[in-house]
Residue frames relative to the residue before (quaternion, step in Angstrom):
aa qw qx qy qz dx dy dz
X 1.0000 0.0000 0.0000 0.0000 0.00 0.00 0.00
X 0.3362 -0.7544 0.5145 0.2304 3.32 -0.89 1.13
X 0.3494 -0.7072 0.4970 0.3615 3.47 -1.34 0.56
X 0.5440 -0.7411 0.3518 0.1764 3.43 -1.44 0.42
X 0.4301 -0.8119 0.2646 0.2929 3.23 0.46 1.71
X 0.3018 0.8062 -0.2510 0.4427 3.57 1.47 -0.13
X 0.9052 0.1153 0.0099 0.4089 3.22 0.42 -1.34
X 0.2391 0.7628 -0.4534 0.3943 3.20 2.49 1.24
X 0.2027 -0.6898 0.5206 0.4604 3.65 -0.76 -0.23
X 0.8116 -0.4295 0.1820 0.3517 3.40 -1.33 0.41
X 0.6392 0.4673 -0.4059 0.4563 3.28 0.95 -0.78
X 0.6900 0.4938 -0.3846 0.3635 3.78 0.91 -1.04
X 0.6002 0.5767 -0.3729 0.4102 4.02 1.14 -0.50
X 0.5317 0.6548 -0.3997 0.3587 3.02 1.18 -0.83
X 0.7995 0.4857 -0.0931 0.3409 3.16 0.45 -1.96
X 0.5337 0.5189 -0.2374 0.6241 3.06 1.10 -0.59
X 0.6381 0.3171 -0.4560 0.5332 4.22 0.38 -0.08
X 0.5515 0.5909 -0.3363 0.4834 3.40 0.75 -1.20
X 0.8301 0.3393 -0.2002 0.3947 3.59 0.17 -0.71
X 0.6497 0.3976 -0.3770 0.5270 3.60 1.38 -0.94
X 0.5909 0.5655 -0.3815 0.4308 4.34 0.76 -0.53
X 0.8851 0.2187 0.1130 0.3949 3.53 0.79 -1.50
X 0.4222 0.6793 -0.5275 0.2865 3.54 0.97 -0.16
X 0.5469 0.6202 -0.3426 0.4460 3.89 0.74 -0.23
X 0.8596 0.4153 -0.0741 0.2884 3.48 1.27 -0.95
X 0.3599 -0.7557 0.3196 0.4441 2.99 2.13 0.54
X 0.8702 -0.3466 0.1760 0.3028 3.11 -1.98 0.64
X 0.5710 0.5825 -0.1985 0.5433 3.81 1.32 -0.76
X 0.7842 0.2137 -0.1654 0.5586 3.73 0.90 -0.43
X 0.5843 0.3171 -0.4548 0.5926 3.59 0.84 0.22
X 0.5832 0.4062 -0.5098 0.4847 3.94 0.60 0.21
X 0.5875 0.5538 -0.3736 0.4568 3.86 0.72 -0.91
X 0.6682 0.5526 -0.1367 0.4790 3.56 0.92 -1.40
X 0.4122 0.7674 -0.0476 0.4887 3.34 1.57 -0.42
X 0.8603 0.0583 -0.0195 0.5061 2.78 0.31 -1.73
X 0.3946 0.6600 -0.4885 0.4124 3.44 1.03 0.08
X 0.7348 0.4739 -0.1816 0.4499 3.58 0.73 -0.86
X 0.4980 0.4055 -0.4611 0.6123 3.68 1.76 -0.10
X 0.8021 0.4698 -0.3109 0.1982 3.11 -0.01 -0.90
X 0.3811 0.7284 -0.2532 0.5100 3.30 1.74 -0.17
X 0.7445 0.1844 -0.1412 0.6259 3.71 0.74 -1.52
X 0.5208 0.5298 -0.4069 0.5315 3.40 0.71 0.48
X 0.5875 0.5082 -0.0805 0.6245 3.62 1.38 0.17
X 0.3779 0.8056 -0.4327 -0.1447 3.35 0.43 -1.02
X 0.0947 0.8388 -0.4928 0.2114 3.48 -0.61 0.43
X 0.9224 -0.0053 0.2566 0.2886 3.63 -0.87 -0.73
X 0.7123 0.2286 -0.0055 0.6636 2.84 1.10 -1.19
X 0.7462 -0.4054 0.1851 0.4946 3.89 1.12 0.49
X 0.4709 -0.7554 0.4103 0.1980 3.57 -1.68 0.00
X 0.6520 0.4574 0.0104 0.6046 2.55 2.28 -0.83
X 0.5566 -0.4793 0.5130 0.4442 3.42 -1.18 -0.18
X 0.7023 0.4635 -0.2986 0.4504 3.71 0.57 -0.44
X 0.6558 0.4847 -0.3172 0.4841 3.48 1.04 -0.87
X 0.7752 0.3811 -0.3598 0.3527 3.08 0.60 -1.00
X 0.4574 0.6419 -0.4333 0.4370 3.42 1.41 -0.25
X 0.6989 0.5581 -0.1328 0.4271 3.30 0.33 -1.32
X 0.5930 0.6830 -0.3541 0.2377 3.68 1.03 -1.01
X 0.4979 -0.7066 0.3566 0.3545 3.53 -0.50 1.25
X 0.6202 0.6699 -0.0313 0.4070 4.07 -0.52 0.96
X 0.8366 0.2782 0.0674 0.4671 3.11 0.55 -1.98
X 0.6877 0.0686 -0.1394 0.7092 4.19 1.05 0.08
X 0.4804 0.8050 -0.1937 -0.2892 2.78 -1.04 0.80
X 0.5092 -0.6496 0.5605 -0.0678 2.64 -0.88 2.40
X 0.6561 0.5879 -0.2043 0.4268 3.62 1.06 -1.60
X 0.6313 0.5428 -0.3958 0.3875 3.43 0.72 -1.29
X 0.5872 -0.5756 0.5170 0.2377 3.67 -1.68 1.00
X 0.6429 0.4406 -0.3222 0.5373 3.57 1.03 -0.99
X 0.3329 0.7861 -0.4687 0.2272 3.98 0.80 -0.33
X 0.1302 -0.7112 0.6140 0.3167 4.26 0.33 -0.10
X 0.8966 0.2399 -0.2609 0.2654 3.53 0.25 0.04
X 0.1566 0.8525 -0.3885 0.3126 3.32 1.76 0.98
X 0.5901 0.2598 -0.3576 0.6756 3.61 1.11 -0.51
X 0.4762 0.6437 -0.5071 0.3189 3.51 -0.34 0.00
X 0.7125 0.4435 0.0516 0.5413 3.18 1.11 -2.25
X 0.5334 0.6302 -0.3291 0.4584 3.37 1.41 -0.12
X 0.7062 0.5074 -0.0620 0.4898 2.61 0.81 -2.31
X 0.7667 0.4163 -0.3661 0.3238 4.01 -0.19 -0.72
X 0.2844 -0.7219 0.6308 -0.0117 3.08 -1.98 0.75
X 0.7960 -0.3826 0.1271 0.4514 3.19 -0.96 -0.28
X 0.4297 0.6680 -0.3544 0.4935 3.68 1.54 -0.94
X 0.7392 0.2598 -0.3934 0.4810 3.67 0.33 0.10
X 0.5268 -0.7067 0.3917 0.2639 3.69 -0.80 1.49
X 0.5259 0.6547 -0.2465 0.4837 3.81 1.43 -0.09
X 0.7609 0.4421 -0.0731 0.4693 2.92 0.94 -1.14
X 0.8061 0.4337 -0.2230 0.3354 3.20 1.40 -0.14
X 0.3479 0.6861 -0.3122 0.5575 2.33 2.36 -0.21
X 0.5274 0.6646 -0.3668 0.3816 3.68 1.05 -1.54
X 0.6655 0.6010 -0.1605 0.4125 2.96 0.49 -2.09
X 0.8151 0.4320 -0.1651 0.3489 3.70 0.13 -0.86
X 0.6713 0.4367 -0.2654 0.5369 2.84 1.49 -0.96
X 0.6323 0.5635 -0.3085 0.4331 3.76 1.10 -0.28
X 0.6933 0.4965 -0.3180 0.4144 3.37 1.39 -0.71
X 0.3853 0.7224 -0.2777 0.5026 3.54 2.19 -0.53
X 0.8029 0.3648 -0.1993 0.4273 3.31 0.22 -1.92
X 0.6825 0.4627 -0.3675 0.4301 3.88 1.42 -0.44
X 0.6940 0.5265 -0.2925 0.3944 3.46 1.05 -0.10
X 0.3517 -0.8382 0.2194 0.3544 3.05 2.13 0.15
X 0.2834 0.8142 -0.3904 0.3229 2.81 1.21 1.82
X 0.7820 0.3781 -0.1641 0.4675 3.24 1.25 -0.65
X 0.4887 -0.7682 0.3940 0.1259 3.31 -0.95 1.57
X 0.5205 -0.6749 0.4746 0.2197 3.32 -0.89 1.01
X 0.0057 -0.8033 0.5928 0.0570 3.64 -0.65 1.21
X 0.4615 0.7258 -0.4085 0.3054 3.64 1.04 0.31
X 0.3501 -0.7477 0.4730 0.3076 3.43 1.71 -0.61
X 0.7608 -0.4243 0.2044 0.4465 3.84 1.48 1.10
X 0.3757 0.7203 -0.5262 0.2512 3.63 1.44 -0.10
X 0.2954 -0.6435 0.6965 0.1164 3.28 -1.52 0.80
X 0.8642 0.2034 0.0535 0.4571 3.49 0.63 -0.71
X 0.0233 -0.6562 0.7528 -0.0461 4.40 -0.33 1.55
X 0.0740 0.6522 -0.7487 -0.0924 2.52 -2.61 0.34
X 0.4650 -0.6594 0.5046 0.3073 3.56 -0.97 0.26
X 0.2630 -0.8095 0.5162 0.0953 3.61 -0.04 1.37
X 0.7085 0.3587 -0.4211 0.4381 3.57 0.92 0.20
X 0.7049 0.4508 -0.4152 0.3572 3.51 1.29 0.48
X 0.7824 -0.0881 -0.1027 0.6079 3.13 2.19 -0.74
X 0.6620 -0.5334 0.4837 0.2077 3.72 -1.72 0.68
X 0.2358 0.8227 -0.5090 -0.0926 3.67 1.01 -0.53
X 0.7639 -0.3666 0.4437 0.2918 3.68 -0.71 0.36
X 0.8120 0.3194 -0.2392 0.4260 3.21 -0.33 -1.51
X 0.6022 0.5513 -0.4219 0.3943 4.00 0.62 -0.72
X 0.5034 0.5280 -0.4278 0.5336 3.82 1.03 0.62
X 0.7804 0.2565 -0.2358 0.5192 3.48 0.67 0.08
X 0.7362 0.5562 -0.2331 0.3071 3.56 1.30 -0.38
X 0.3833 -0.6649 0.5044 0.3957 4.09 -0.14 0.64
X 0.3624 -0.5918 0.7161 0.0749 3.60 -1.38 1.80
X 0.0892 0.8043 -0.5849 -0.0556 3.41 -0.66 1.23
X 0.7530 -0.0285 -0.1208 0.6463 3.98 1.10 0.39
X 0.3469 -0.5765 0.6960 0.2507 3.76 -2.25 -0.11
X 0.5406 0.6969 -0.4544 -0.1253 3.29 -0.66 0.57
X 0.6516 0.2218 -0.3716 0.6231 3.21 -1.02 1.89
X 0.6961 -0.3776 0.3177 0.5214 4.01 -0.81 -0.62
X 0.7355 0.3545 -0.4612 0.3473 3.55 0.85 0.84
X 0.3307 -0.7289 0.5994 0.0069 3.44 -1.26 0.49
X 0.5221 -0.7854 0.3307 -0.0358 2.94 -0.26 2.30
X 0.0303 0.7933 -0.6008 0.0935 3.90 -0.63 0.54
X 0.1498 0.6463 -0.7224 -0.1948 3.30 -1.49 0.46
X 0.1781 -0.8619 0.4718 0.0525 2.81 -0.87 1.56
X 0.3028 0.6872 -0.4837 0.4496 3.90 2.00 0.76
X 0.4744 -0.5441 0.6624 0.2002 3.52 -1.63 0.93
C-alpha cells in the first residue's frame, strides 16, 4: 500500500521532490532543483501557493506521478541513503530561508536530451546546471 503524499509534512515532500527530480545531480542541482520550487510558491498561482502544493501539483515533477517506476522508491527513502540527505538538508536550508537561488528566478528546468516541451519557446533560459536547463516561464 502506497503512502499518501498528502499526509507528508512539508519539509518531508520537499525532500523527497528534491531527491525524486535531482538526486543524480549532486548537491548544486538538487539546490538549483530547489529553487525552482521556492520560486514557484513565491509566485503563487497554478502550479500552487506553497512549497507542498507546488510540490504536489498535479503534472509538474515527475517523481509524484503514480506511473513514475521510481515513486515507491522516493516514498520509501530516508536519510541512510547519501542523496537523500543531502536532499534533506538542502530542503531544511531552503525552508529556513537559507539557501540562495542560483537559477537567476527560474520557475521552470528540463533535461533537453530527454525532452523538447513546448513551453521553452516562449520562456527566458536563464542558466545549465548539470542535465538541466533553467526557465522562467511567468509574465
Amino acid at each position: 500500500m502506497s503512502i499518501d503524499p498528502h499526509s507528508l509534512d512539508t519539509h518531508s515532500v520537499f525532500a523527497r521532490t528534491i531527491w525524486g527530480e535531482a538526486r543524480g545531480e549532486g548537491q548544486s542541482g538538487m539546490e538549483a532543483v530547489a529553487s525552482v520550487m521556492l520560486n514557484r510558491a513565491a509566485h503563487p498561482g497554478w502550479w500552487g501557493t506553497d512549497v507542498k502544493s507546488v510540490c504536489l501539483a498535479p503534472w509538474q515533477f515527475s517523481c509524484w506521478l503514480v506511473s513514475d517506476p521510481n515513486r515507491e522508491k522516493m516514498l520509501a527513502v530516508d536519510v541512510s541513503d547519501p542523496e537523500f540527505a543531502i536532499a534533506s538538508d538542502i530542503a531544511a536550508r531552503a525552508l529556513a530561508g537559507e539557501l540562495a537561488d542560483g537559477t537567476g528566478g527560474a520557475d521552470s528546468y528540463v533535461n533537453l536530451a530527454v525532452d523538447q516541451p513546448h513551453w521553452i519557446e516562449s520562456a527566458h533560459q536563464t542558466c545549465v546546471i548539470g542535465h538541466h536547463t533553467f526557465y522562467i516561464t511567468r509574465v
